[in-house]
C-alpha positions as CSV (number, residue, x, y, z in Angstrom):
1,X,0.0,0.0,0.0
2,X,1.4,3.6,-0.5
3,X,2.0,5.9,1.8
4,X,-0.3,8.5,0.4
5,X,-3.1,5.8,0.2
6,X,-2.6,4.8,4.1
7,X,-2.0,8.7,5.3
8,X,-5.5,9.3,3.3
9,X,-7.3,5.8,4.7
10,X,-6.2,7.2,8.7
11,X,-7.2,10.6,8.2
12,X,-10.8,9.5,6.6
13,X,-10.8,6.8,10.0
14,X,-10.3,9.7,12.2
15,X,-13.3,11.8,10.4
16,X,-15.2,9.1,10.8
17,X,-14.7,7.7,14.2
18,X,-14.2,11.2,15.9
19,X,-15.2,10.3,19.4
20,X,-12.8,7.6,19.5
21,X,-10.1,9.5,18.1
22,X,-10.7,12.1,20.2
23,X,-10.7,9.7,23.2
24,X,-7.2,8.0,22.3
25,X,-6.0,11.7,21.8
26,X,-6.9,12.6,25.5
27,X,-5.6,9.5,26.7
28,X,-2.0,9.9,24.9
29,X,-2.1,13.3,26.4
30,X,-3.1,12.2,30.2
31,X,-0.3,9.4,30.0
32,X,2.0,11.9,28.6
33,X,1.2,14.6,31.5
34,X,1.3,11.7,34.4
35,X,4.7,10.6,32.8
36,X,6.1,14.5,33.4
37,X,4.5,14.7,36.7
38,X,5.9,11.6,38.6
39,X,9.4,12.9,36.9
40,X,8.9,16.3,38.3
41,X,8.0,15.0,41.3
42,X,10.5,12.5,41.9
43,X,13.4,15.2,41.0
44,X,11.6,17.6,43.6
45,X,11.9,15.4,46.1
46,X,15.6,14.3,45.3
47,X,16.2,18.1,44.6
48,X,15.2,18.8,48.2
49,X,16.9,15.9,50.2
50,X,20.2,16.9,48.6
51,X,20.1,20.4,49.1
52,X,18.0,20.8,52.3
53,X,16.9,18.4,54.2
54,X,20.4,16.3,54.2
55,X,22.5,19.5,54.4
56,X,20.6,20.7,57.8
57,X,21.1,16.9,59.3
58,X,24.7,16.6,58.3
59,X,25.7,19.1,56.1
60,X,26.9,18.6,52.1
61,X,30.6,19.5,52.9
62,X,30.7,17.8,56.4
63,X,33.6,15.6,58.3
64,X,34.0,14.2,61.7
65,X,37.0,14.0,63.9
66,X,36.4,11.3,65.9
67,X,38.6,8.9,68.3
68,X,37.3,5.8,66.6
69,X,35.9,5.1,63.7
70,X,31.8,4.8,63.3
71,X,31.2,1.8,61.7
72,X,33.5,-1.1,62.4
73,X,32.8,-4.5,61.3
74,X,34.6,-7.8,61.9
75,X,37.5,-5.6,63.5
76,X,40.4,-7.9,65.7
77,X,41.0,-6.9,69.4
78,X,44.3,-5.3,68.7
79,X,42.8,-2.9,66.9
80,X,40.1,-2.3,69.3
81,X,43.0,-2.0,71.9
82,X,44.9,0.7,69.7
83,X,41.4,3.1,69.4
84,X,41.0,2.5,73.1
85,X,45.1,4.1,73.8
86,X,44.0,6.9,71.4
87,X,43.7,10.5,73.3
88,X,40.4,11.9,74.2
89,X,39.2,15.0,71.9
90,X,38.6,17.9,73.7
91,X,36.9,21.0,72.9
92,X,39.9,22.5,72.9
93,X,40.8,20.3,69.9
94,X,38.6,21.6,68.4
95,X,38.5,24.9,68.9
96,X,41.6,24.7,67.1
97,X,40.6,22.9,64.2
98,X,38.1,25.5,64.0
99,X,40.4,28.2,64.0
100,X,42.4,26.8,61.4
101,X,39.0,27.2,58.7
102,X,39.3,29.9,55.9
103,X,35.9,30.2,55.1
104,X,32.7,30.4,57.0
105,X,31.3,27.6,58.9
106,X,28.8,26.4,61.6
107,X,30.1,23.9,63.8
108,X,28.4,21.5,66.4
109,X,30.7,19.4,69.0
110,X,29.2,16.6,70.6
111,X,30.5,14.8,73.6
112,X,29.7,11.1,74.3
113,X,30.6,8.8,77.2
114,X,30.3,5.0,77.7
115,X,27.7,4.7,74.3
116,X,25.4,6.3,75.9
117,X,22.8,8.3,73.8
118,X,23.0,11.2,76.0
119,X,25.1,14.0,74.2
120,X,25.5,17.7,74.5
121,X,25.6,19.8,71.1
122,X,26.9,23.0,71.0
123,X,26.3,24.9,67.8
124,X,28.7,27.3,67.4
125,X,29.0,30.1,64.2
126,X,32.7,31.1,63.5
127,X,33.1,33.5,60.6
128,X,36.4,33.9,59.0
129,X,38.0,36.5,57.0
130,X,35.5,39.2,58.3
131,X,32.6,37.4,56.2
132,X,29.0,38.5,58.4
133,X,27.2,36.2,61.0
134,X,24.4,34.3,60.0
135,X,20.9,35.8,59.8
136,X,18.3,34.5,62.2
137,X,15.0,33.9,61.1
């Protein structure tokens, strides 16, 4: 069959059966627009844990100094014994890690004994270089 005979035979079917067409029209159009939707929505979402929500929990550009590490699986006893003879961090520590930034940053120290959940955080806002203190909202 040509191509001018079958392009003439699907416009006359659409003439014809208009409700139909129109019908598989609105559906193309519906699965289309659900299609960009859950994509939108799905990048909003991943948009938002990346840049907000994960960078208020624990920051984008974050590091720990910590006497052992967190996660340790399957780890002998010497080496347990060799993160037990490490010195304690102290705020002093750092305070002098902080010092040592060249750009602005907020920091939070936390202090743990035994495993126990009980901590205390102290948010602190150093500015270096004469950049401006944070804004409260």
């Amino acid at each position: 069959m040509p191509v001018f005979e079958a392009l003439r035979l699907a416009l006359q079917t659409i003439r014809t059966q208009k409700l139909k067409s129109g019908f598989s029209l609105l559906g193309v159009f519906i699965g289309v627009a659900s299609l960009i939707g859950a994509w939108s929505i799905v990048n909003g979402v991943n948009r938002y844990m990346t840049e907000k929500f994960a960078q208020t929990l624990f920051g984008v550009n974050t590091f720990q100094l910590r006497r052992r590490p967190m996660f340790t699986p399957n780890v002998p006893d010497s080496v347990w014994r060799a993160w037990a003879r490490r010195p304690r961090i102290r705020f002093s520590d750092a305070e002098a890690l902080t010092a040592g930034f060249t750009v602005p940053v907020v920091t939070a120290w936390q202090a743990t004994r035994w495993r126990s959940d009980c901590s205390s955080i102290v948010p602190r806002w150093t500015a270096a270089s004469g950049s401006p203190a944070p804004r409260t909202v």
